[in-house]
N, C-alpha and C positions, 0 to 999 in steps of 0.2 A: 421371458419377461424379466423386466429388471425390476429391481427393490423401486426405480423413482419411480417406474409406470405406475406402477401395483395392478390391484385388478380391474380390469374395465370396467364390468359390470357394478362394482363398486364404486369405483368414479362417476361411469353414468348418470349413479343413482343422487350421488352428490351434487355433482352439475345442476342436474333436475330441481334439488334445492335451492342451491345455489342462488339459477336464475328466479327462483319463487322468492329468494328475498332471508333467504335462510344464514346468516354470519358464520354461525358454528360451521356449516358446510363448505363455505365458501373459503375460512380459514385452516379448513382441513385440507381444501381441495391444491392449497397455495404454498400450504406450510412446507411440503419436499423442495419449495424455489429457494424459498425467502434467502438460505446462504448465500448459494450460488448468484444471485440476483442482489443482494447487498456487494459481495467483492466484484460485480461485473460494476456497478456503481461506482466504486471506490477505484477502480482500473482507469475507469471515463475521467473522475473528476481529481482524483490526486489527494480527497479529505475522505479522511473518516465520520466529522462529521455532516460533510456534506453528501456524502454516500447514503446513511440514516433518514436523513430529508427527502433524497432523492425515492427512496425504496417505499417510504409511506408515501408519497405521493402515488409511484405505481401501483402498490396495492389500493389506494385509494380510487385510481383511475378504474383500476381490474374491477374493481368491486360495482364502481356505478357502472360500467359497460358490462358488465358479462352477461348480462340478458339477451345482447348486442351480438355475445358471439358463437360464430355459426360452425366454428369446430372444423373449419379449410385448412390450419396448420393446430399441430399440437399445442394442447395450451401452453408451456413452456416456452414455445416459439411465439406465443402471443404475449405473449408475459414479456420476454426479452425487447418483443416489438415495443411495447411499451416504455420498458426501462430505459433503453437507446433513446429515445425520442425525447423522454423527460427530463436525463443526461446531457442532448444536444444545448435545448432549450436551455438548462443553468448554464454552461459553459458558453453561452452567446449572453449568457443577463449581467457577466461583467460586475456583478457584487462578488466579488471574492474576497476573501480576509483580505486584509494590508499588511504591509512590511512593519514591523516592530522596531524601535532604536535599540541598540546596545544598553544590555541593562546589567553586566556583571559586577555588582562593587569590588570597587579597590583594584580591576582589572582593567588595563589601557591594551586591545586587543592592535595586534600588528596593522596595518593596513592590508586590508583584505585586495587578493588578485582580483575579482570582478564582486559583482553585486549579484546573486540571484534571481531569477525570474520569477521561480515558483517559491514564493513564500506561503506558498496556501496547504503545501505539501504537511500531511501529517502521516501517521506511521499505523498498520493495520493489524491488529493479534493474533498470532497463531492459532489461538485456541478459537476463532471464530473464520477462520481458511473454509470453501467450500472444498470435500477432498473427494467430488466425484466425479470421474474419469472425462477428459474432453474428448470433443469428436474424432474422425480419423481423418479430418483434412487439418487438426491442428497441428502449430509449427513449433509452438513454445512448451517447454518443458512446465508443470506447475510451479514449481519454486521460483523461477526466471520470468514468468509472469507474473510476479507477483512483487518483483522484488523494487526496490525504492529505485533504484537507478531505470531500472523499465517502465516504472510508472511516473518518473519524473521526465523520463524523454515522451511516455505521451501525452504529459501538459504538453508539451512547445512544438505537438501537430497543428494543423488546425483542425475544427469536431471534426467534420466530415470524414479525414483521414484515421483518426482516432478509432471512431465506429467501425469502420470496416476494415481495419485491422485485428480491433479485436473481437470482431463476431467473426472473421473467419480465420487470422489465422494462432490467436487462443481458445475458441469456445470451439472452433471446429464447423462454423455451420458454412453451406454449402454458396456459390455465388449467389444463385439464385434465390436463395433463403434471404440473403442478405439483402437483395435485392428488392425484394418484396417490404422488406423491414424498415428501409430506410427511402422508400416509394420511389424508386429511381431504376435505374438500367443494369443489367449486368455489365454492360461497357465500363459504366462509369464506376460499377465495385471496382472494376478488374484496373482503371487508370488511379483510381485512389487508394489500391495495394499496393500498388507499383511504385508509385509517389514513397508511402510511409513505411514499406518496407526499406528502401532506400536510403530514408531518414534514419530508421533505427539501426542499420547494418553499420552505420557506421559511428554506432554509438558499444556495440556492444563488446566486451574486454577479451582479450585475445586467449584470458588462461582462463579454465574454471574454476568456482568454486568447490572445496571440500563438501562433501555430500552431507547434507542436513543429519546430524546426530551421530558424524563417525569422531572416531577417535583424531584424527587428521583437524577436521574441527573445533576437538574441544580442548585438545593442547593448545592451538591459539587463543582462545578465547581465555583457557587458565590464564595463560604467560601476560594475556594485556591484562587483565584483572586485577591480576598480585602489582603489575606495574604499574596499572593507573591508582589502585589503591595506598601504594607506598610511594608515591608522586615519583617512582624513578622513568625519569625522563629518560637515560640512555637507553633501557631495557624497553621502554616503549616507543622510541624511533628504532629500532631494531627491529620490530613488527611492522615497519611502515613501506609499501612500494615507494617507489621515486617518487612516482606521480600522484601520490597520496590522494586522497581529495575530500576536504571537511565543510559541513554545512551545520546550518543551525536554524531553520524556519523556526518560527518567521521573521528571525532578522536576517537580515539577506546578507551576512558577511557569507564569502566564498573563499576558502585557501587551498590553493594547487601547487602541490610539491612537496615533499620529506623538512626539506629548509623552514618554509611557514609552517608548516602543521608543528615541526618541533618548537619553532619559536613560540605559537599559538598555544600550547602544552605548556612548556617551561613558563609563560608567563601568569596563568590557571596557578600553578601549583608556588611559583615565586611570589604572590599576593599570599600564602599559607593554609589558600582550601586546599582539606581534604578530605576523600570521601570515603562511603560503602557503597559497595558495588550490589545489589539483588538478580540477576541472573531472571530474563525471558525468554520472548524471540516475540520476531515484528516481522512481517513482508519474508516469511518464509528465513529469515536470516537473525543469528545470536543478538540478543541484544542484553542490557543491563537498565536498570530504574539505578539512578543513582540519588545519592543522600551525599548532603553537606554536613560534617560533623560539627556539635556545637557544643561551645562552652562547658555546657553541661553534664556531656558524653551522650546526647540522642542525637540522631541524625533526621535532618530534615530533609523531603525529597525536590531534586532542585530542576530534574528533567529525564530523559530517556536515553540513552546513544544507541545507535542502531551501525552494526560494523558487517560491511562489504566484505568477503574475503575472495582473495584472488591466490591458487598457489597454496603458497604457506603463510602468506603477509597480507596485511589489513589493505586495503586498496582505498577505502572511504570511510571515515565516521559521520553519522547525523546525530546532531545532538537537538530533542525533541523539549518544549516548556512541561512542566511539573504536572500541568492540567491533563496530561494524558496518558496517568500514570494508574487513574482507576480502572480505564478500559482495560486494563493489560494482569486486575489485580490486586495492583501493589498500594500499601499503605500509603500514605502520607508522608508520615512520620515510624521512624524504626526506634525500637524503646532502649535506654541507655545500655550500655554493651557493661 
């Protein structure tokens, strides 16, 4: 028996309240999902807080049906049933955040290589990662499911493809499960893996990443640090692949290549900000809350960068608005140095 089952006859006994209308039970009976069932939300839709929305709504749904339900698959698998469906349904209603204009004073940002798709994209905290084991048909590692460039290629599936990707092959469940889940065929799971496995194979980076919390990792992360902190620009194109690649939802500028990303850096740092760097992690991967130093010697916080690593060199930065600096924590504001 595992710690999520727990004990049946204990659960039983909850259920049985449950459906009598009991909250307390019913929040006991849900509470071992709710993580798991939040990042499965946040995988489907690409926001943090539209992941949030998503998850009260399922437990809302769980809540009015569970008198409804007859206990044919585990509730976990009910629960997921739900999530998925709730998930589809925002990602068809087409209100998603909008793109934002260029807002950094005193900075004239290069002309960006393309525009963004996914400006909706926000960045998910470490400290709230669901960290229990997937199934044994899953294909994705947890860090690599989680991580921003995974979840930004599965905006640009379409849902359908999305869903039965990542019910079967990140959470692990079975064709059939899946099948039942999203009321359709095993044919049709097995032609819409096919499809989106496809799409993402050919998104995903040929080196790996340093392993979450080695040494290998945290000399990168020192070296941009020191170098984004003391605006040196050479020591920070030093850390950068070829292919670099820099975002910034919600304003859709996109820069692809060592050449922009440096220009796009040296011109940050040639306006005269400079920051402090606070040290987190987001989608499984190093990230920093960064502060704008002011006038006064306090730093104010101006957004998040969340850095890709490929190898030994930064492969991607995202750089995140200020607003989503309390999920992750961090102050506001850091008191004069």
């Amino acid at each position: 028996m595992t710690e999520r089952e727990g004990d049946p006859m204990a659960t039983g006994d909850l259920m049985g309240k449950a459906r009598a209308g009991d909250g307390d039970a019913f929040r006991a009976l849900t509470a071992p999902y709710r993580a798991e069932l939040q990042v499965h939300c946040y995988r489907m839709l690409g926001s943090f807080q539209d992941a949030e929305d998503a998850l009260q709504d399922t437990l809302l749904a769980a809540w009015q049906g569970i008198g409804a339900f007859e206990g044919r698959a585990s509730l976990r698998t009910w629960l997921y049933r739900i999530a998925t469906n709730r998930c589809l349904n925002a990602r068809r209603a087409s209100s998603r955040r909008q793109a934002k204009e260029w807002n950094v004073p005193n900075v004239e940002p290069p002309e960006p290589s393309r525009l963004g798709e996914v400006v909706w994209l926000q960045p998910y905290p470490d400290a709230l990662l669901d960290q229990s084991p997937p199934g044994p048909e899953a294909r994705y590692e947890q860090s690599e499911s989680v991580s921003l460039a995974f979840v930004t290629a599965l905006q640009l599936l379409p849902p359908r493809q999305v869903a039965v990707l990542v019910l079967r092959d990140v959470l692990g469940f079975r064709a059939n499960e899946t099948a039942r889940m999203l009321d359709t065929t095993v044919d049709s799971v097995n032609s819409a893996l096919t499809r989106a496995r496809a799409a993402l194979e050919r998104r995903r980076p040929s080196a790996r990443a340093p392993e979450p919390g080695s040494a290998a990792e945290a000399a990168i992360v020192a070296t941009f640090a020191h170098a984004w902190e003391s605006a040196d620009v050479d020591a920070l194109v030093r850390l950068l692949t070829d292919d670099v690649f820099v975002s910034m939802p919600p304003i859709p500028f996109e820069y692809v290549g060592h050449d922009l990303a440096a220009r796009f850096c040296a011109g940050i740092f040639a306006a005269g900000r400079r920051f402090d760097l606070v040290p987190t992690r987001a989608n499984g991967q190093p990230a920093f809350g960064a502060y704008l130093r002011g006038p006064d010697g306090s730093s104010h916080g101006t957004g998040l960068y969340v850095l890709s690593l490929t190898g030994e060199r930064i492969s991607a930065m995202a750089r995140f608005e200020s607003t989503v600096l309390p999920w992750f924590g961090l102050p506001r504001t850091l008191p004069s140095r």
